[in-house]
C-alpha positions in Angstrom: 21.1 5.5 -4.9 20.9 3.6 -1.9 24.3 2.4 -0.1 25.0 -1.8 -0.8 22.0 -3.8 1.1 22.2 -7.3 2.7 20.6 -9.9 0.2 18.4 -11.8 1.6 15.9 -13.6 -0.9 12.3 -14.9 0.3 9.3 -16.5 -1.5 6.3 -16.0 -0.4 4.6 -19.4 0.6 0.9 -20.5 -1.1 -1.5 -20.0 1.3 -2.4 -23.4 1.5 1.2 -24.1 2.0 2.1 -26.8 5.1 5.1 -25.0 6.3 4.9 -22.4 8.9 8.2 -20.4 8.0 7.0 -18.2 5.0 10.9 -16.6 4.7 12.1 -20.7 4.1 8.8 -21.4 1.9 10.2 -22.6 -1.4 7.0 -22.0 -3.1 6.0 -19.4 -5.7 2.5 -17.9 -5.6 0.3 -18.4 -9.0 -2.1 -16.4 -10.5 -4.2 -15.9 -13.5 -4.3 -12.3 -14.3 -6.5 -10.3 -16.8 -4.4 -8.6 -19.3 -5.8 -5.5 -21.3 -7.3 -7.3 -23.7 -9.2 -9.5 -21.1 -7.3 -13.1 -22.1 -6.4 -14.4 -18.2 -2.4 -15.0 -17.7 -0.8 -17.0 -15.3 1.9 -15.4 -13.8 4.2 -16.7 -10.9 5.1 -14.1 -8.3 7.7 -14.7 -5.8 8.0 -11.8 -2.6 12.0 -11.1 -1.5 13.4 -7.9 0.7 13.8 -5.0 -1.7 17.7 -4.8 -3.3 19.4 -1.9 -5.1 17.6 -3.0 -8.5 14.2 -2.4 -7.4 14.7 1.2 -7.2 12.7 2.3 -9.9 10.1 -0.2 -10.0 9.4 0.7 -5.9 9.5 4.7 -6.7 7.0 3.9 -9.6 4.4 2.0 -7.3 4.9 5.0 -4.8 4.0 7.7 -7.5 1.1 5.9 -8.0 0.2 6.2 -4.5 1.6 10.0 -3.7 0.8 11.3 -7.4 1.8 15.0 -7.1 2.4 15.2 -3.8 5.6 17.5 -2.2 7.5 14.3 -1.2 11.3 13.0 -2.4 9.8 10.1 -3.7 13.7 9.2 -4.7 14.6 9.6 -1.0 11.7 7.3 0.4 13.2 4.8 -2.1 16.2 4.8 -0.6 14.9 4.3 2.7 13.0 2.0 2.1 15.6 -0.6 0.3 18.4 0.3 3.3 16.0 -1.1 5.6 15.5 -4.0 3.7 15.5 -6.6 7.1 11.7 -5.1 7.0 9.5 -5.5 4.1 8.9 -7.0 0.6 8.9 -6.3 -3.2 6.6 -8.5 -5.4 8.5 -10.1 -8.4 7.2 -12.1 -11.1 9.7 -15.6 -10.5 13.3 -16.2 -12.1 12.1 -19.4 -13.4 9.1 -17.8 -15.2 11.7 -14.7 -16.2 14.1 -16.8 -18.1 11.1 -18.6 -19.9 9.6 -15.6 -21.2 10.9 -13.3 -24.2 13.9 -11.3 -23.7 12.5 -8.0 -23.5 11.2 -8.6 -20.2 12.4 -7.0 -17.9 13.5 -9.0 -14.5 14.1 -6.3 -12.4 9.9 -5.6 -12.2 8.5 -4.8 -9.3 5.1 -5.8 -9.2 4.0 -4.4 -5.4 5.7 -3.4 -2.5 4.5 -3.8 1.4 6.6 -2.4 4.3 6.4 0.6 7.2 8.5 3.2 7.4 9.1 4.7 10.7 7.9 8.4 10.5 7.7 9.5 14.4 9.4 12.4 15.5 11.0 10.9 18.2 13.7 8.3 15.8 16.4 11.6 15.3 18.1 9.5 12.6 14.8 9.2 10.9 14.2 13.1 11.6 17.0 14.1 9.4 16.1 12.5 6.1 13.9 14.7 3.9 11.3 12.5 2.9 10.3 11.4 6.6 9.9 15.3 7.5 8.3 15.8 4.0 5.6 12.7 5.2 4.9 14.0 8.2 4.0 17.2 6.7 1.9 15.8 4.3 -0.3 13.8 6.9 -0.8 17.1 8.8 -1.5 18.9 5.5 -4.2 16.0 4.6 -5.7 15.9 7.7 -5.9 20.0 7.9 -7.8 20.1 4.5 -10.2 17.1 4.6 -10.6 15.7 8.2 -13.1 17.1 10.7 -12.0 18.9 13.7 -12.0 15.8 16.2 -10.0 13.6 13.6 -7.3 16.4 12.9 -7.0 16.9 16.0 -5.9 13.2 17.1 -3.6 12.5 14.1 -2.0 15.8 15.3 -1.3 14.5 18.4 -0.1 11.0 17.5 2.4 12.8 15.2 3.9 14.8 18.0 3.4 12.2 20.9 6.8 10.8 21.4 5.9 8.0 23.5 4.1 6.5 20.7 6.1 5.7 17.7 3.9 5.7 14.1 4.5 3.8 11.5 3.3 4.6 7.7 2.0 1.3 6.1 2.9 1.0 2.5 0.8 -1.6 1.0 0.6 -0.8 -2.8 0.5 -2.9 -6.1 -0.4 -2.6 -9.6 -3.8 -3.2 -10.3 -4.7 -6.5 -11.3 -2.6 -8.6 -9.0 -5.3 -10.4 -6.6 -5.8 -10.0 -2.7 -5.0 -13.2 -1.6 -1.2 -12.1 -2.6 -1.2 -10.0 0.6 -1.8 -12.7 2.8 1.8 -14.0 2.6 3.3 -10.8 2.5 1.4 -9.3 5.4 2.3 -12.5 7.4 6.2 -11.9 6.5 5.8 -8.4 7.3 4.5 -9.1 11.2 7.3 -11.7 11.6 9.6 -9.2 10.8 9.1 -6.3 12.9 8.4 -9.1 15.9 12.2 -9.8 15.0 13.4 -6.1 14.3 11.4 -5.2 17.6 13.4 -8.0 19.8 16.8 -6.5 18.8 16.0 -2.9 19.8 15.2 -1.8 15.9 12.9 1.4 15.6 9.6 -0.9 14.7 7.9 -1.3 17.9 4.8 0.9 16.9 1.5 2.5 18.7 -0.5 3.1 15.8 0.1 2.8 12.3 -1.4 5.3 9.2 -2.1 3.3 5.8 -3.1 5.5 2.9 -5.8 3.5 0.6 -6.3 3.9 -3.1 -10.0 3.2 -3.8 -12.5 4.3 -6.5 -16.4 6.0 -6.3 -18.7 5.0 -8.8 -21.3 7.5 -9.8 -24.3 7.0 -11.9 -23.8 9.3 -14.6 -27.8 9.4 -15.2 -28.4 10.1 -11.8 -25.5 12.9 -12.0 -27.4 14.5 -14.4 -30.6 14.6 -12.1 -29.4 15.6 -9.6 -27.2 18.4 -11.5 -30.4 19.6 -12.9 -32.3 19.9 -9.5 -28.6 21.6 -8.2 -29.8 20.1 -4.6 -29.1 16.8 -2.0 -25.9 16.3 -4.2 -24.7 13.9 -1.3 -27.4 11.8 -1.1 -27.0 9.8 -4.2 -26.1 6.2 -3.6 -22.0 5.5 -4.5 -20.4 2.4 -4.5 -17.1 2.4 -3.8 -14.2 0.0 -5.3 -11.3 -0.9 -3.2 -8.0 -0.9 -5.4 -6.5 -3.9 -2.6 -9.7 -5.5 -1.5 -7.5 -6.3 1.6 -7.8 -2.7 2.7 -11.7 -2.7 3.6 -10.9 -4.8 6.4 -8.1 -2.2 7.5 -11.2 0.5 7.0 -12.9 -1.7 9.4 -10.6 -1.5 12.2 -9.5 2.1 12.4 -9.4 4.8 15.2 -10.6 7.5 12.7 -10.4 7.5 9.1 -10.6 10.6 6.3 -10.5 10.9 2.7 -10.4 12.8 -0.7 -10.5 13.0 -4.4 -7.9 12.6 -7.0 -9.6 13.3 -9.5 -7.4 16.5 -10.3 -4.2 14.5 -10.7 -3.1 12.0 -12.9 -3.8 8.3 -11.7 -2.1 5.3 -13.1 -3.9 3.2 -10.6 -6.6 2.1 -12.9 -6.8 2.0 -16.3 -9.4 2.0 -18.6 -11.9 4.0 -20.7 -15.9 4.2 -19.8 -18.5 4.9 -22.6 -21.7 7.4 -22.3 -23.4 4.7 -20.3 -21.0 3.4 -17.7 -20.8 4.7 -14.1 -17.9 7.1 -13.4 -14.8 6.0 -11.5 -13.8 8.7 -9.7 -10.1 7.7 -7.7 -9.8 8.7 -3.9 -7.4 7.9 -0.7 -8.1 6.9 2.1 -6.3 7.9 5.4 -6.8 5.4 8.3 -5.3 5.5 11.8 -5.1 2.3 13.6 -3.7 0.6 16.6 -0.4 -1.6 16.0 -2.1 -4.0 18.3 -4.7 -4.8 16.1 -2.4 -5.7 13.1 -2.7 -9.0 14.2 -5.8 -9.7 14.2 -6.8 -7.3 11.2 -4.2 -10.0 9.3 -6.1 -13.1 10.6 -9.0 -11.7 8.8 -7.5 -10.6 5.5 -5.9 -14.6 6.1 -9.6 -15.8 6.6 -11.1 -13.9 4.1 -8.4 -14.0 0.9 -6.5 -17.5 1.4 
């Protein structure tokens, strides 16, 4: 387990909100959320810095993410509550906790959005084993499914040491609507500003964000197209972003590649299709973007989602 963390609690603001501060906001953010059986819930969620109890809700929502990847998922836990000045871990709200049946339990973690420094160049980032076991997998990702030109670059902004990366970690359960990251992605800017001023490892070149997002094929069409064992590729897919937010990340990358996961287990998305439904088939994403475009890449999530 992680070492003792400074507390520091923070509610995300409504978007509509008057104040400007969104760490002082006093305000929950409320949602009516589709439950299995399709009856909408509302449900208060409150954002705070990630504490020693959120362990195992964080390391769930990064399984989803990684699924059987070769990465200490334990470790990147760890790391990511002992930096807790940066970052924040969706909760539903104390007030709506205590209201609710006992067997709920408080220590939930509905989402989690933060960076994690993985360049080279921070040695007392080198050291831990999930941050070399990161790197390795972007380089492994980007050997097997990027093309030549795009390998090539993430390659180099991994081993540039004048250009810090940073690993965007912007995951949730499914469910939980997009307008939620608009708060969270604000708090998350005004951090590393504040980490940045006092000399903290956040002052990035480029970040990486892996998306979850979903392919829809027509299983008729499939079958067509099966039969005539030729232009495979040239059916029409429609794809589903699992954080609608993303798209607009997709929008403003250097380079971007991606992959199925179909072969592994997914908890991202749940649900059963019948003969007639379109397939979902689950892949990431892997974009590469300039840290000087998080800014305005939030203003348009902000525009679009508030």
């Amino acid at each position: 387990m992680a070492a003792p963390v400074k507390k520091r609690e923070i509610r995300q603001k409504l978007p509509d909100d008057d104040e400007n501060d969104v760490s002082s906001s006093n305000e929950d953010e409320e949602y009516e959320i589709p439950n299995e059986q399709g009856i909408e819930l509302q449900v208060e969620f409150e954002g705070r810095n990630p504490q020693d109890p959120d362990y195992h809700g964080i390391k769930t929502l990064l399984q989803q993410l990684f699924l059987k990847a070769h990465l200490d998922l334990g470790g990147l836990t760890d790391l990511i509550i002992s930096q807790n000045y940066v970052g924040s871990v969706i909760k539903q709200s104390e007030e709506t906790d205590e209201s609710e049946d006992e067997d709920n339990d408080i220590n939930d973690v509905f989402g989690i959005t933060t960076v994690i420094n993985v360049s080279d160049k921070q040695k007392s980032f080198q050291n831990v084993l999930c941050i070399q076991q990161l790197r390795d997998l972007l380089k492994q990702l980007a050997d097997e499914h990027a093309t030549d030109a795009v390998n090539t670059l993430i390659k180099n902004v991994l081993e540039n040491d004048s250009a810090q990366l940073g690993l965007l970690i912007n995951e949730r359960f499914v469910n939980i609507p997009a307008k939620i990251s608009v708060p969270l992605l604000e708090n998350l800017i005004s951090e590393l500003k504040r980490a940045t001023s006092k000399n903290m490892p956040f002052n990035f070149s480029y970040y990486i964000l892996i998306c979850k997002l979903y392919k829809t094929e027509d299983k008729k069409a499939g079958k067509k197209t099966k039969n005539k064992n030729k232009n495979a590729g040239n059916e029409p897919v429609s794809i589903l972003w699992s954080n609608a937010e993303e798209e607009i990340f997709a929008e403003e990358a250097i380079v971007s590649f991606e992959f199925s996961v179909e072969e592994e287990a997914d908890s991202g998305l749940s649900g059963t299709w019948t003969e007639t439904d379109d397939e979902m088939i689950p892949y990431r994403r892997v974009l590469l973007f300039e840290a000087s475009k998080l800014q305005s890449i939030f203003d348009k999530i902000q525009n679009q989602f508030s």
